[in-house]
Phi, psi and omega in degrees: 000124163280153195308352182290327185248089181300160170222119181216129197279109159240131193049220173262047200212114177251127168291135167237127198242118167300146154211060169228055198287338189253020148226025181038056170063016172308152184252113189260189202279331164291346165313282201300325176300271162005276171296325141343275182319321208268331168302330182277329192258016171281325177284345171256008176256102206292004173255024174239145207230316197258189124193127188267132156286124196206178174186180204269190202272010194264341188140128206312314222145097192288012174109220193268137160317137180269359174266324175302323180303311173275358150302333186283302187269349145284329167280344181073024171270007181046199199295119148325126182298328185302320174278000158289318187293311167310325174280322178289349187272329170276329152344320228226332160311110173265006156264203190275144173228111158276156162228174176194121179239131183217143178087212202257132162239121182222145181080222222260001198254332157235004158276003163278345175277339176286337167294349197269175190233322176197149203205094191266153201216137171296182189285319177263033167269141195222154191237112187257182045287116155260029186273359167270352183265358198256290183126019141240238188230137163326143155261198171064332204066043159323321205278010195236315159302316197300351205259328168282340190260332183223014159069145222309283197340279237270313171348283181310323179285346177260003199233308167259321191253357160083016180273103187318141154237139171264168172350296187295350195271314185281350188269304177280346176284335203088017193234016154243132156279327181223150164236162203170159181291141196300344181295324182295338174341273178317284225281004167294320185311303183307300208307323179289309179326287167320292173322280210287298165347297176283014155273135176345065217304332163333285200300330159313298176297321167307301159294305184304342189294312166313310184282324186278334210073203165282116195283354188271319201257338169314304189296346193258319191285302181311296180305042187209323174287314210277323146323272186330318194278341182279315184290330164277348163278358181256357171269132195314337179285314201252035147248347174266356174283293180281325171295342173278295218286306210263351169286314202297341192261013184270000000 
């Protein structure tokens, strides 16, 4: 693993960490190998119940690295297999997934939230996508969950017109379970962990397997985002976009 990403096992509940704060947890493609890795083998290890997504107090996930990003787009490869293998890992985990978000998550930093079963949040986290004002398309299979999960109005105004929600919006949206202070995250976070943990893990899988649906039409909906983003990422808007987005951070 690399130190940008920790894994630390406590009972049957494995914490998984971004650390990479003085880039507010931007994800670079070993970020993505990383987590990736620690969700597939959270999934063959039957003495594990839970795995929390968490990261440090500077902020949950700033999107994608800006230097992976612009390699991405001088190569035209559109979403990179380490962030396909991240997506298919979370697709495809049939076990609990919690998160604890403190600060801002933007971009693939809330469409991962959408894959998790409970999501605890500071008082000051706030929720972006910009990937149409960039002149490109949801990931993750955002564009499929979200309309189910917070219903097609707010699904749009957060996916397409790109409108932040705080802590409370997002809470009322469905896609937070708890808001809490920001020192309280982590351990309320444990504290749900533990709780799902001590249930019955069958039976714990067996329901979510039901409540998610088919994980073949999730995985299809990423690959299906990830065509699109890749062909809008070769179009005259969304290179005048991303060339504008990346003057303002210089």
């Amino acid at each position: 693993m690399t130190d940008l990403v920790t894994v630390r096992d406590e009972g049957p509940v494995r914490i998984v960490r971004m650390n990479r704060p003085e880039k507010k947890n931007a994800l670079t493609e070993a970020m993505y190998s990383a987590l990736a890795g620690a969700i597939e083998e959270y999934g063959h290890r039957p003495a594990l119940h839970c795995l929390i997504i968490g990261a440090t107090p500077a902020g949950f996930c700033a999107g994608n690295d800006l230097h992976d990003f612009q390699s991405a787009i001088v190569g035209g490869v559109g979403l990179g297999q380490p962030v396909l293998r991240f997506l298919y890992a979370l697709a495809r985990c049939e076990k609990p997934l919690v998160a604890a978000v403190c600060g801002a998550a933007v971009g693939v930093g809330v469409t991962m939230l959408m894959h998790c079963d409970h999501v605890v949040c500071s008082e000051d986290a706030r929720f972006s996508t910009p990937f149409v004002r960039l002149g490109l398309t949801p990931e993750a299979a955002s564009s499929l969950i979200a309309p189910r999960l917070m219903g097609h109005a707010r699904a749009f105004s957060l996916l397409v017109m790109g409108r932040a929600l705080d802590a409370a919006q997002a809470q009322a949206a469905g896609i937070v379970n708890a808001v809490v202070a920001a020192a309280q995250v982590d351990a309320v976070a444990m504290q749900a962990a533990a709780e799902i943990a001590a249930l019955p893990a069958a039976s714990v899988v067996g329901a979510r397997r039901l409540m998610r649906g088919d994980a073949d039409a999730i995985v299809a909906r990423i690959d299906a985002e990830a065509g699109v983003f890749k062909a809008q990422l070769a179009t005259p808007q969304a290179r005048a976009a991303i060339e504008a987005f990346f003057a303002r951070r210089k």
